[in-house]
N, C-alpha and C positions, 0 to 999 in steps of 0.2 A: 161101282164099276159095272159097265154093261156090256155083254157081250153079243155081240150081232152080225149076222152073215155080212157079204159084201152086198150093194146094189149089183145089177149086171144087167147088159141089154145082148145076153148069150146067155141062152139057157144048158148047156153045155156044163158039165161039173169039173170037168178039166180045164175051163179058162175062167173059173168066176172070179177074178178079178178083173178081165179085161172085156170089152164087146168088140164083136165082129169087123173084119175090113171089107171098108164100101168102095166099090170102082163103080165108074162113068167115064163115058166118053167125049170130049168136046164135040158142044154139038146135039148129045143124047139130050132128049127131054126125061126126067128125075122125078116122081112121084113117090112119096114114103109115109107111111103111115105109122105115126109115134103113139104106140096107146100106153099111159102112164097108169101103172098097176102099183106103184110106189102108194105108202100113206099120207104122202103129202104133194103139194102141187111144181112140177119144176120145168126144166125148158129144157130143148135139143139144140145146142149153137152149132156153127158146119163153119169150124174157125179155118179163115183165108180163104172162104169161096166166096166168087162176086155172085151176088144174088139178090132179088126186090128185098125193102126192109122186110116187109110182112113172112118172107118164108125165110129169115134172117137167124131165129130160134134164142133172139135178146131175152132182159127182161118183164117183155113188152106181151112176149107170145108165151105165158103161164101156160101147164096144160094141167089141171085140175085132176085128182085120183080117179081115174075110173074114164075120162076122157079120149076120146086119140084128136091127133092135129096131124094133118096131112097136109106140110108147103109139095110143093110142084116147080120146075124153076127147067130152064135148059141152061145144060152149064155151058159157058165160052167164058174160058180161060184156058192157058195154057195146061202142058202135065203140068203135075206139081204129085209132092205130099203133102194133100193135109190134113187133118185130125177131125172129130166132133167131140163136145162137153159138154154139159149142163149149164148155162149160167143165170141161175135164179137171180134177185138182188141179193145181196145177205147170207147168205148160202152157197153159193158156187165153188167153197174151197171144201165143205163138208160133202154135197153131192160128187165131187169128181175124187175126192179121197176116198170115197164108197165103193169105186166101182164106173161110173157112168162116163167112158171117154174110150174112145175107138178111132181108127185111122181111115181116112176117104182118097182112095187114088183117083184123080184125074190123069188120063193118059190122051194122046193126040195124035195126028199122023206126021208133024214134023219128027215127034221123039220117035216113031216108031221107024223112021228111017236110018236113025242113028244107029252104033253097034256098042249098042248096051245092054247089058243082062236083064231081061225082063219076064223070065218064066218063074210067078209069084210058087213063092215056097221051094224053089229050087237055086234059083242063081239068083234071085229082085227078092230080098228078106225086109218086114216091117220087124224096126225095132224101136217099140216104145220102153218109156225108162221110167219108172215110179218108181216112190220110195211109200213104205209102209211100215205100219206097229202090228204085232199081232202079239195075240195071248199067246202060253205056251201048248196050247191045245190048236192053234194052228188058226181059230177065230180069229177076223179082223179087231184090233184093238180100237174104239170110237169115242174113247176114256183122252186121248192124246188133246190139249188144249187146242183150240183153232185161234188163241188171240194171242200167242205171241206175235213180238214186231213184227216180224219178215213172214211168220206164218207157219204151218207144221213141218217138219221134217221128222220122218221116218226112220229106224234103227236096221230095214231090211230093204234092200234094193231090189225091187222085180223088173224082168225084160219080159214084155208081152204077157204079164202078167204070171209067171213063173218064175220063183228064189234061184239061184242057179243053174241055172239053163244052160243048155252046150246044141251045135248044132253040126253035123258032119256033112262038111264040104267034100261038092262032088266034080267040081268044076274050077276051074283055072283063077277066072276072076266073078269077083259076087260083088252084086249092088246093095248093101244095107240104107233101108229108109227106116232115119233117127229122127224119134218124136222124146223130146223132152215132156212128160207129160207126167211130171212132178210138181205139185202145189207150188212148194217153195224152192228145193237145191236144185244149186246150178252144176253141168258135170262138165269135165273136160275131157274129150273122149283123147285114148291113147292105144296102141297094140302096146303090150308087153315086154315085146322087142324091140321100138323105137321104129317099128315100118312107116316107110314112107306107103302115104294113097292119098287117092286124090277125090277132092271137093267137085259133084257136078252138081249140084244142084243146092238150093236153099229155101226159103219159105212158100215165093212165088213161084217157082219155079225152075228149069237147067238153066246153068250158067253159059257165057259166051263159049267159055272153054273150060277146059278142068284143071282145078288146082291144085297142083301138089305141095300137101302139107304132113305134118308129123303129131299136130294135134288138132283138135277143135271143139270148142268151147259155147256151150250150149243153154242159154237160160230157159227157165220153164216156160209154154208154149212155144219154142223155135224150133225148127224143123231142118234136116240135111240130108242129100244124097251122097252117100263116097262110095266108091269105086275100090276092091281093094283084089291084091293079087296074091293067091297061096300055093303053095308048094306042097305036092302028096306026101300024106305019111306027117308034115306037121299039124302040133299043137299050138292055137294060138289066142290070148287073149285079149278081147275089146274089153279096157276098163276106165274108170276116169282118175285121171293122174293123180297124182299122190301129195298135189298141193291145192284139191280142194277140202272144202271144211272139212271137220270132221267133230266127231260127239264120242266124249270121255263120259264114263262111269264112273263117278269118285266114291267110291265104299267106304264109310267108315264102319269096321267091325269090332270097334274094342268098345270098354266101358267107358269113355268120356269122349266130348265132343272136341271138336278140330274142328281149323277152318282149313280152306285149301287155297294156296294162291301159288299164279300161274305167272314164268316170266316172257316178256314179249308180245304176249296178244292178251286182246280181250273176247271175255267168252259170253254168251247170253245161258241163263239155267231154261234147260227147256221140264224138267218137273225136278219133283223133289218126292221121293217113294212113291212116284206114278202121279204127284197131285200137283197142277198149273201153282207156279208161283206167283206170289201174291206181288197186286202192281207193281208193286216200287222196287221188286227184284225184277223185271220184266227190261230192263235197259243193260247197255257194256256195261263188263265185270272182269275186276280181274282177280277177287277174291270172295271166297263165299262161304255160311258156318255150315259145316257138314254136323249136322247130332247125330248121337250114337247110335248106332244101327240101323244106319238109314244111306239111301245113295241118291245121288243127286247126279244130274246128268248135262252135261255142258255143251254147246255146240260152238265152234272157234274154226279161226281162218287163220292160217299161220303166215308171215309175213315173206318178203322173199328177202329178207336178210339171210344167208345160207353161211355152212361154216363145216368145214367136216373133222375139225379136233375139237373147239371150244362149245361149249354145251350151254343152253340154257336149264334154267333149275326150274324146280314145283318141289312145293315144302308146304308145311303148315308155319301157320305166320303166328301163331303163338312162341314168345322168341325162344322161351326154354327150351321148346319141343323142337325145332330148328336147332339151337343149338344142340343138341344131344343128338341129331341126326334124323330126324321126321324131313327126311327131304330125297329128293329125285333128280335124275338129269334126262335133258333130249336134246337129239341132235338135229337141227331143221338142213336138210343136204337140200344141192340144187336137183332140179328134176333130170330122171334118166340116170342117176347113181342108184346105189345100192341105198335099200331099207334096212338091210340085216343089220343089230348094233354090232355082231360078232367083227366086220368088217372097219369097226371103227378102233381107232385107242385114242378116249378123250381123259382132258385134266380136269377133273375136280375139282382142285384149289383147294383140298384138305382131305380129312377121313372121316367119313359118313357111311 
């Protein structure tokens, strides 16, 4: 196991997980000089801006340890949010889990006519959304497998590169620009409270009009502007609903081993006591041998069959152990109910 700071293109000790946000104007000529002080060779992408391929920051334009690369471009495109990443060949999901991805606002004089929140850091907030591993020393973990199927997912969620962040609103209504700018999970952004706000903007840029919605659903690279409205004096939280994936810890801590099976979904192992599973565990699963003293870690998407009395089970499938009771229950509710089980009274269908 190796432990190693993050990458970062912010020298700043307070955001080393995340690098700086770049504005331009339409119309502005953009000149930037990338000098790559990494030990190995990689690339600046400037994902969703129109620009010649050559200051594009592909494959194509390596920039070698020790090097700089300076594209130049005049941006003409609309505002927008959009992001920069690394994208080497072969590498791209390692460099940008390191550290290397940061937000580029394009702004314009149509949007600047509009009446929208746009004083950054105060009412126009960037919110990017990783997910990460870290030791318990607070190191970036770079031990987590990069070959599972869909790719790495992280056990801690950072906004703007900070675990738990909170931010106190000073003003009525605030602009959040949301970068998914997680390797692999997808979130579904929600308030707390089921508030309605509204969608203006999306990848390319503001929409016709704004749309009012109660959720929205974000794969890695996409981008959104919403609109939302607070009332002094509340608390309020932006989270992603309670029906995307999610990653179990199965512990087995006694003296023999157990397997663990799950009913309803299927689950991929993303390690086994920190160690990538060996290929042929690497596909859906809905059962798995946990040995003794050891935890294995699941990541699963639960279904929208919902139910708020009858429960699905997880047991160990060895059938004496099942029988005698080595078994669990969960209840899959629809979203916007309550998570608390206190809240529930389900059946069983015996005594376990």
């Amino acid at each position: 196991m190796t432990r190693r700071p993050a990458w970062s293109r912010d020298d700043q000790p307070s955001r080393p997980h995340l690098a700086p946000t770049l504005r331009a104007a339409r119309g502005e000529r953009v000149r930037i000089n990338v000098t790559n002080r990494l030990g190995e060779a990689s690339t600046l992408h400037w994902h969703g801006m129109r620009l010649p391929a050559r200051m594009d920051g592909g494959p194509h334009q390596m920039i070698e340890p020790g090097a700089t690369w300076t594209p130049q471009w005049t941006v003409d495109q609309p505002a927008a949010s959009l992001w920069y990443h690394p994208h080497p060949h072969g590498a791209t999901a390692r460099h940008v889990y390191r550290g290397l991805a940061g937000m580029f606002v394009i702004d314009d004089e149509a949007e600047s006519r509009l009446d929208l929140p746009r004083r950054y850091g105060v009412d126009d907030l960037p919110i990017i959304v990783q997910d990460r591993k870290f030791h318990d020393d607070g190191t970036l973990d770079t031990s987590v497998s990069l070959f599972q199927s869909e790719g790495i997912v992280g056990d801690t969620v950072l906004v703007n590169g900070t675990p738990g962040p909170y931010f106190d609103v000073t003003t009525r209504t605030v602009r959040l620009r949301l970068v998914n700018g997680s390797n692999t999970r997808p979130y579904t952004f929600v308030f707390d409270d089921d508030r309605e706000f509204a969608v203006i903007g999306t990848d390319g840029g503001l929409l016709p009009t704004p749309v009012p919605v109660r959720s929205l659903p974000l794969s890695p690279g996409e981008r959104a502007e919403i609109v939302v409205t607070f009332r002094p004096g509340e608390r309020v939280r932006l989270r992603s609903a309670p029906t995307d994936t999610e990653i179990w810890s199965v512990t087995n801590s006694g003296d023999a081993a157990h397997n663990f099976h799950i009913h309803d979904v299927q689950f991929q192992i993303l390690d086994v006591d920190g160690r990538a599973p060996p290929p042929h565990q690497r596909g859906w699963k809905d059962t798995v041998w946990v040995p003794r003293n050891q935890t294995v870690r699941l990541i699963m998407r639960f279904s929208h069959h919902t139910d708020t009395a009858v429960p699905y089970m997880y047991h160990c499938h060895l059938l004496r152990h099942e029988d005698e009771g080595m078994m669990g229950q969960f209840l899959v509710v629809p979203p916007g109910t309550s998570t608390d089980p206190a809240d529930y009274s389900t059946r069983t269908g015996g005594h376990h």
